[in-house]
C-alpha positions as CSV (number, residue, x, y, z in Angstrom):
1,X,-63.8,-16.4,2.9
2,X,-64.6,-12.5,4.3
3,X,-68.2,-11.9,4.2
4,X,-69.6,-8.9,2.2
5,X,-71.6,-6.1,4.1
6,X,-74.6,-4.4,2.6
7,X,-76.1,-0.7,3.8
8,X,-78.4,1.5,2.9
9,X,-77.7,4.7,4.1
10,X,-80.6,7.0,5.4
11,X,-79.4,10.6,7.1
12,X,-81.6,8.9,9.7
13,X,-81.1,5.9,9.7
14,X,-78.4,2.8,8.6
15,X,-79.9,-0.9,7.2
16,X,-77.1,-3.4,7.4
17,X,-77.4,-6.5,6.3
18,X,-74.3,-9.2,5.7
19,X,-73.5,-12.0,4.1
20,X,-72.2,-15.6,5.4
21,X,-68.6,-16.4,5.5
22,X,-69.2,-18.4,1.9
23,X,-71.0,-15.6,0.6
24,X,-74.4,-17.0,-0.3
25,X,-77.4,-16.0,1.9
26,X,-77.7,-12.7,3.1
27,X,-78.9,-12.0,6.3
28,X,-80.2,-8.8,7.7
29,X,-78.0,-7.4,10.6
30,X,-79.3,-4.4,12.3
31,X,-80.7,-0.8,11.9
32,X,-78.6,1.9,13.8
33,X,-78.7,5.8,13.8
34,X,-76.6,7.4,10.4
35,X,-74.2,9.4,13.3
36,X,-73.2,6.0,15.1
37,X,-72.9,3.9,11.1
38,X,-69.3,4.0,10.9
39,X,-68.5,3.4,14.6
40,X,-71.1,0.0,14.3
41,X,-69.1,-0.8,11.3
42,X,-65.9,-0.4,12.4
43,X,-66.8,-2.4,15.6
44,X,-68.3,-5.4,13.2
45,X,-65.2,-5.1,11.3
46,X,-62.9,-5.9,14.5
47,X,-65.3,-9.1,15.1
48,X,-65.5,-10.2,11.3
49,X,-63.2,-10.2,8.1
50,X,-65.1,-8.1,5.3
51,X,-64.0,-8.3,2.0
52,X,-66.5,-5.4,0.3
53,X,-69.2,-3.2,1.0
54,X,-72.2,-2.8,-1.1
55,X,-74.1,0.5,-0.6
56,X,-77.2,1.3,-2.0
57,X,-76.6,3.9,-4.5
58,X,-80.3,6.4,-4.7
59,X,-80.8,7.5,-8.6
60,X,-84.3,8.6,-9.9
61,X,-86.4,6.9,-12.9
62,X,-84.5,9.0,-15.3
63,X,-81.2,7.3,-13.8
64,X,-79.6,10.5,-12.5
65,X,-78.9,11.2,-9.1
66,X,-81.6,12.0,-6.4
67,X,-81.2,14.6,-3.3
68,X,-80.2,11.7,-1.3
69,X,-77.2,10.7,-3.6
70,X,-75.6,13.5,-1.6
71,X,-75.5,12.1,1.4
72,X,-74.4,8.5,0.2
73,X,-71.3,9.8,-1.7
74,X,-70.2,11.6,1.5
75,X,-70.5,8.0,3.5
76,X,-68.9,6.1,1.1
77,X,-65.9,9.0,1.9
78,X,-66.2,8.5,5.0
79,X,-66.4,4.6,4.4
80,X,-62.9,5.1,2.4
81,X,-61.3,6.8,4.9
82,X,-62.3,4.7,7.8
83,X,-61.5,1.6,5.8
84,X,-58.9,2.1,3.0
85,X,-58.7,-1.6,2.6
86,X,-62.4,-2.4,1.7
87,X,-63.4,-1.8,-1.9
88,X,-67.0,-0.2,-2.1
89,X,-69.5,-1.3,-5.0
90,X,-72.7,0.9,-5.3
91,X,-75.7,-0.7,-6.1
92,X,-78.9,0.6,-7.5
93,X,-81.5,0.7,-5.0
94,X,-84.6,1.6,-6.7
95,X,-87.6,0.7,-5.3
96,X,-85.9,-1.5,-2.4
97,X,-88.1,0.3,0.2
98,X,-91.2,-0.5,-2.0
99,X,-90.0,-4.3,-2.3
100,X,-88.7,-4.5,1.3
101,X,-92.3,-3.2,2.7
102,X,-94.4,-5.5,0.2
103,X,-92.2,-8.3,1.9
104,X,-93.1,-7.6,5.3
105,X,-96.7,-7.3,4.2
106,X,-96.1,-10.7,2.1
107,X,-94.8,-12.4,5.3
108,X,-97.7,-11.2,7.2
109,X,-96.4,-8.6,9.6
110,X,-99.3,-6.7,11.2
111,X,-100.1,-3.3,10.1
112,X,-98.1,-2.0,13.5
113,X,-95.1,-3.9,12.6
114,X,-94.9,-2.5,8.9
115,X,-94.5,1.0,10.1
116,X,-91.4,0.5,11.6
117,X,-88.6,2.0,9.5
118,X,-85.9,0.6,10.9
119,X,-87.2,-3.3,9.9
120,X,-87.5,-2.1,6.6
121,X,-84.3,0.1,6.2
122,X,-82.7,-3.5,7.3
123,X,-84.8,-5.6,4.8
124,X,-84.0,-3.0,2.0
125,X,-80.3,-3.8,3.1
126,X,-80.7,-7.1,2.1
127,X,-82.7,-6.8,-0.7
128,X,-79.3,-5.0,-2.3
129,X,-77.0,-7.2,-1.0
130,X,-79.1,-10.1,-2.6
131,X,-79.4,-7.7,-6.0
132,X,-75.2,-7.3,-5.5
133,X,-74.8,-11.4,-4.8
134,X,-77.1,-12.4,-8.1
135,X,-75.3,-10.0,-10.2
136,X,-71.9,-11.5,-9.1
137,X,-73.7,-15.2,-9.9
138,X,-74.8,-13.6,-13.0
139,X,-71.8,-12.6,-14.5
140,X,-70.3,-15.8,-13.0
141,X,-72.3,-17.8,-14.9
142,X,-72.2,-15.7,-18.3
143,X,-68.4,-16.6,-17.8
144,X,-68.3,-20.2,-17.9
145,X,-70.6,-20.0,-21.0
């Protein structure tokens, strides 16, 4: 089975996180620069079969879309055109900095180690691609009832 390939997309930076090849635990990948995201990708892609990609899709309280939504729809074009054969689902990623951050803290990473946005631009990748996988188990499971 391909793996599935979560991102949240920063103009500065990229969280990536990926999924095993049965598609159960998400792992966090790496952090790299928004300008090189697509080049990383496509050289991960070369290396691994990916089935989907789940981006983190920015919307406000009020569900609507945020001055970051921008941004993301422009990468998942650019995502389409680099990869025309891997679907893209778009997550909501409310609050997945805020989550990612309190795990760090919960997991007792020193104050210095919390400030570094690249560890949690990778948590927060995961933290959607876990949101994506329990969905998918979700509606799995409403299924079979």
């Amino acid at each position: 089975m391909a793996r599935i390939l979560a991102i949240d997309y920063g103009q500065k930076r990229v969280g990536l996180a990926v999924t095993d090849s049965l598609q159960i635990i998400a792992t966090a990948l790496d952090t790299v620069h928004s300008k090189d995201a697509v080049r990383y990708i496509s050289e991960y892609v070369e290396r691994e079969s990916v089935e989907l990609f789940v981006v983190g899709f920015p919307k406000d309280l009020q569900n609507k879309a945020t001055d970051a939504t921008k941004y993301v729809e422009a990468f998942i074009k650019q995502l389409g055109k680099a990869f025309p054969n891997i679907a893209v689902v778009k997550i909501d990623e409310r609050f997945t900095s805020k989550i990612a951050f309190r795990t760090m803290i919960d997991g007792g990473l020193k104050k210095s180690d919390r400030r570094n946005k690249a560890m949690i631009d990778k948590i927060s990748a995961v933290i959607i691609l876990q949101s994506y996988l329990e969905q998918k188990q979700n509606e799995k499971n409403r299924s079979i009832k």
